[in-house]
C-alpha positions in Angstrom: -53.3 7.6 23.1 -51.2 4.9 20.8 -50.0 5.2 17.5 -51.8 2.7 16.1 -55.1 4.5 17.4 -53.6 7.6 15.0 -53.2 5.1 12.6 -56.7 4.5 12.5 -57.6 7.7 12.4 -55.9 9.0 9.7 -56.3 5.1 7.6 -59.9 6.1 7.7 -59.9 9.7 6.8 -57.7 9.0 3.7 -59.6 5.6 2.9 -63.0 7.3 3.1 -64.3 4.0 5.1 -64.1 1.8 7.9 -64.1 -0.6 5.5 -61.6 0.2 3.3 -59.2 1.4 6.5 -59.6 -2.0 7.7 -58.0 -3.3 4.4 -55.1 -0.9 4.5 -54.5 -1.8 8.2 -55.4 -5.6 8.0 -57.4 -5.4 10.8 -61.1 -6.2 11.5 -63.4 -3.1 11.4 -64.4 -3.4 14.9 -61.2 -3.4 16.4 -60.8 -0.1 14.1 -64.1 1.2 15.6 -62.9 0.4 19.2 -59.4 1.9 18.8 -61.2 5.0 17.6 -63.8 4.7 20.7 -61.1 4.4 22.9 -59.3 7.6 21.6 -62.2 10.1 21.5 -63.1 8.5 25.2 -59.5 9.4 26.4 -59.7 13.3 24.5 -62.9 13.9 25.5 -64.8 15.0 22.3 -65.9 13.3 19.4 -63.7 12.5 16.0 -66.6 11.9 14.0 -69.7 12.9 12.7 -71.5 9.6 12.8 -75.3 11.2 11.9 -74.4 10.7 8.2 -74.0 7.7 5.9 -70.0 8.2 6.3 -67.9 9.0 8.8 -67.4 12.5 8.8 -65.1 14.5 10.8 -66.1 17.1 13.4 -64.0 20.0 13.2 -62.4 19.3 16.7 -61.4 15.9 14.4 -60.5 17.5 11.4 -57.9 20.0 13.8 -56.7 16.1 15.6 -56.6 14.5 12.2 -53.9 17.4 10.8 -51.9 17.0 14.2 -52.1 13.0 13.7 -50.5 13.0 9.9 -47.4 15.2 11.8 -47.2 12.7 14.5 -46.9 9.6 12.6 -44.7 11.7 9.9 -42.2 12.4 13.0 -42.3 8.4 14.4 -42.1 7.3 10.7 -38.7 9.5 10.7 -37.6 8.2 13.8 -37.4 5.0 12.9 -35.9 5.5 9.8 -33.3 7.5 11.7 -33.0 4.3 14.0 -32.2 1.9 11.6 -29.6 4.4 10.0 -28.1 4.4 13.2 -28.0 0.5 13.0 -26.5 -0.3 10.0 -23.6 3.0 11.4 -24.2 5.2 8.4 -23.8 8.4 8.6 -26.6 11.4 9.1 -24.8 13.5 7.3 -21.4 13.9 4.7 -19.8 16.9 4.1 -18.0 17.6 1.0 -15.7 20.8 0.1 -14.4 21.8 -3.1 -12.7 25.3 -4.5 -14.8 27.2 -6.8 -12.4 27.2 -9.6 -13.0 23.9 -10.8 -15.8 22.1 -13.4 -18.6 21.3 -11.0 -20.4 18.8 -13.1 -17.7 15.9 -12.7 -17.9 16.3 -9.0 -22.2 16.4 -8.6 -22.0 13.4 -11.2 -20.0 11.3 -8.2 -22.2 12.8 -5.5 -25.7 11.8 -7.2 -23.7 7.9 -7.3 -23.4 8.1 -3.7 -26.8 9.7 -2.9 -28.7 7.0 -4.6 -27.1 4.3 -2.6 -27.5 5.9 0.2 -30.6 8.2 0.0 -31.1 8.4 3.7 -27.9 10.0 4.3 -27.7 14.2 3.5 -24.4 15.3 1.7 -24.0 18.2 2.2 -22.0 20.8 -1.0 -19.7 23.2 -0.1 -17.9 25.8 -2.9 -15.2 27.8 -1.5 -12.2 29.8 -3.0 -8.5 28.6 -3.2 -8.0 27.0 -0.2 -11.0 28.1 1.6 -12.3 24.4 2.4 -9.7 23.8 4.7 -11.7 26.0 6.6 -14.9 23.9 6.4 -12.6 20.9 7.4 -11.3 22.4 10.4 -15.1 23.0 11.9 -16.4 19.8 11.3 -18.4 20.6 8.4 -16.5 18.5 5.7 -14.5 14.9 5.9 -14.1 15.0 1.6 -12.3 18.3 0.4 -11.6 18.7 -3.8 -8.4 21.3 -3.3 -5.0 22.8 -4.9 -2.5 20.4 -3.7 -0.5 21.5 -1.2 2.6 19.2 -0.7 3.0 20.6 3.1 -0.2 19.0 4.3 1.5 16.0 5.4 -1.8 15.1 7.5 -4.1 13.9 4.4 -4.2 11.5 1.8 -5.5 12.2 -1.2 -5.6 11.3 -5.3 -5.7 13.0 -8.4 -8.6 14.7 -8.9 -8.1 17.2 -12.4 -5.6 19.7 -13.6 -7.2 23.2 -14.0 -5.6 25.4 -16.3 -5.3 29.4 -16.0 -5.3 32.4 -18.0 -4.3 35.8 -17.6 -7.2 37.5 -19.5 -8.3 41.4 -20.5 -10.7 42.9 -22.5 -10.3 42.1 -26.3 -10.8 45.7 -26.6 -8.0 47.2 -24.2 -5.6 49.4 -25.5 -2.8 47.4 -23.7 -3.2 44.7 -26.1 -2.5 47.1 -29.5 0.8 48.4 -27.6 2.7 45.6 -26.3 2.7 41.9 -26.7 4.6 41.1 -23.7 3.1 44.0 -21.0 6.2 45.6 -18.9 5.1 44.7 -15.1 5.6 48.7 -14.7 2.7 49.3 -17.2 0.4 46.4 -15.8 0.8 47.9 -12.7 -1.2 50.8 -13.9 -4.2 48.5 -15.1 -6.1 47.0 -11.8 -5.2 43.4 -11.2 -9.1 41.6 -9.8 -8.2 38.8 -7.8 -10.2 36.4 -5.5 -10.6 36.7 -1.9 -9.1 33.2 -0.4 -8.5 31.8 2.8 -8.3 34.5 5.4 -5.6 32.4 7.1 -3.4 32.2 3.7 -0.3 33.7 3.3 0.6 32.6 0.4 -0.2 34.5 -3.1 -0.7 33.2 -6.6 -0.1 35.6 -9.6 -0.6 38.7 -8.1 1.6 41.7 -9.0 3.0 43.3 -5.7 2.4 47.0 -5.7 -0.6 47.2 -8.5 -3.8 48.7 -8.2 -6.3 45.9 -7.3 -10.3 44.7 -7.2 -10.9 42.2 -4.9 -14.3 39.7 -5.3 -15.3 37.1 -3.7 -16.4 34.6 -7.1 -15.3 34.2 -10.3 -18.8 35.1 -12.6 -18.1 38.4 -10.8 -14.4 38.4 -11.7 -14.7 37.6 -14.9 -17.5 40.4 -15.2 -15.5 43.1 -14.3 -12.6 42.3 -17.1 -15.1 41.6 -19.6 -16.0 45.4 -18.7 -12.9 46.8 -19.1 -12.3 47.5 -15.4 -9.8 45.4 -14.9 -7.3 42.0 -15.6 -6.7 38.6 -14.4 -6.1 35.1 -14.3 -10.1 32.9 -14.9 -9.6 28.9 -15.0 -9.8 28.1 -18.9 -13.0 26.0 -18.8 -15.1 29.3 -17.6 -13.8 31.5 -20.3 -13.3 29.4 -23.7 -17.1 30.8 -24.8 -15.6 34.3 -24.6 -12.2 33.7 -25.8 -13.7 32.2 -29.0 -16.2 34.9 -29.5 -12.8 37.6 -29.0 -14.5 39.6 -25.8 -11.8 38.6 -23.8 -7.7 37.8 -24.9 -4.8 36.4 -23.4 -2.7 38.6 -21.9 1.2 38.2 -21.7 2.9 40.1 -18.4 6.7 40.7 -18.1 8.7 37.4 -15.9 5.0 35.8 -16.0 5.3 31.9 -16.6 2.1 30.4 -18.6 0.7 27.8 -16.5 0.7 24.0 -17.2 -1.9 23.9 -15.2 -2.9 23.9 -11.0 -3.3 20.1 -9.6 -6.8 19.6 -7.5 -6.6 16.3 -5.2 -9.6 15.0 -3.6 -8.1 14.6 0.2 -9.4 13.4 4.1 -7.2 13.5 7.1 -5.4 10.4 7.7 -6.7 9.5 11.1 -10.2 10.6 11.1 -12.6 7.9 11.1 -14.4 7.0 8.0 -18.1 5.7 8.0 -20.0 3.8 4.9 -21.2 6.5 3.3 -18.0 8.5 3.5 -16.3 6.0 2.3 -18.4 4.9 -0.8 -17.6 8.7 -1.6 -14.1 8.5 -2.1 -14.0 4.9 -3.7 -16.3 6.5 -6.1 -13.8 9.5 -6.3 -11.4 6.9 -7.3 -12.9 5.3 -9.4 -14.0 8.7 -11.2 -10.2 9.5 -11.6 -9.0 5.8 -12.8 -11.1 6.5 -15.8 -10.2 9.5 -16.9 
């Protein structure tokens, strides 16, 4: 059994004719006929009905025919896969980025990459804080979007966006008819929801020491919870202005709190790790994304 006898088979079945199979195939018909010949000689059974005007499948061919479409799908993808392999692009990219951040810019500079290299998968990745480092250390992403931290002396990395934060409550809370600056010692009393991060973190951003806490694991859920009334915390800008303008949720000023200017995220790799074509069309596209702006 060959794969151009397959061929034949399934050129036939979809063209309706020897005929017209010979067309698509750019072959004589009787070398189609023979290849077809040959196979149901070497399986044992007949393909085809050939009593009738057309050739019409048994239902031993119809079951071969279904099995030959998968075969030929599966060389086809070989040797696509082959020639991938040729040129050294990659099978597959992996790209990180933290969940805090406008995902629009970052799909906008994937979809670039993905349509010059379509046979390549990238794979997407959200994670909170710093939770991509994760993904980097297992292999599953070279390209992480991430808060800069200026102790990671193993990557480089370029601007990507400043994020801005803000402490936020319920426009309706009675916190917010009492005090304009809350005493830490009151806040304290309200629960504090914060995102779960990296498990191997130590470090803490904003959180008041000794408070009553909820603790989610996304920000639509977050933000959820203080628009309810259940609770306070610190949403990137971007997500909230929609509720900030329609007063459901307010600014909320805590005691030795700092407003925020604003978090860095760099798009970083590791310095040594080798780069292939696709990888690296990623990040010059990266680059250029952040020259624009």
């Amino acid at each position: 059994m060959t794969l151009d006898q397959l061929k034949s088979l399934q050129a036939i079945v979809e063209g309706g004719s020897l005929k017209v199979a010979a067309q698509t195939l750019h072959r004589t018909q009787p070398t189609i006929s023979v290849a077809i010949k040959n196979l149901e000689d070497e399986l044992g059974l007949k393909i085809f009905d050939r009593d009738h005007y057309r050739n019409k499948l048994t239902p031993q061919g119809k079951a071969l025919y279904e099995k030959a479409k998968l075969v030929l799908g599966q060389a086809q993808s070989f040797k696509t896969l082959a020639k991938q392999l040729a040129t050294g692009e990659e099978l597959e990219v992996g790209i990180a980025f933290t969940s805090a951040i406008p995902v629009s810019p970052i799909i906008s500079t994937i979809r670039q990459c993905k349509e010059q290299f379509p046979r390549t998968r990238l794979e997407i990745y959200s994670k909170n804080g710093t939770g991509p480092l994760d993904l980097l250390e297992n292999g599953q992403a070279s390209i992480l979007i991430i808060p800069w931290l200026k102790d990671i002396e193993k990557f480089e990395s370029m601007h990507f966006m400043n994020v801005r934060f803000i402490s936020v409550i319920a426009a309706n809370s009675p916190v917010l008819q009492k005090y304009e600056v809350v005493p830490k010692s009151v806040i304290k009393t309200y629960p504090q929801v914060i995102i779960s991060g990296r498990q191997s973190s130590k470090k803490t951003y904003g959180i008041i020491e000794g408070g009553d806490q909820w603790r989610v694991n996304d920000f639509q859920t977050k933000k959820e919870i203080i628009m309810q009334g259940m609770g306070w915390g610190s949403l990137p800008e971007h997500l909230i202005k929609d509720e900030l303008a329609q007063g459901l949720l307010a600014p909320l000023r805590v005691e030795g709190e700092v407003e925020s200017p604003g978090i860095e995220f760099r798009v970083a790799r590791l310095n040594a790790e080798p780069v292939g074509p696709v990888a690296q069309r990623l990040w010059q596209l990266f680059r250029q994304g952040a020259s624009e702006s």
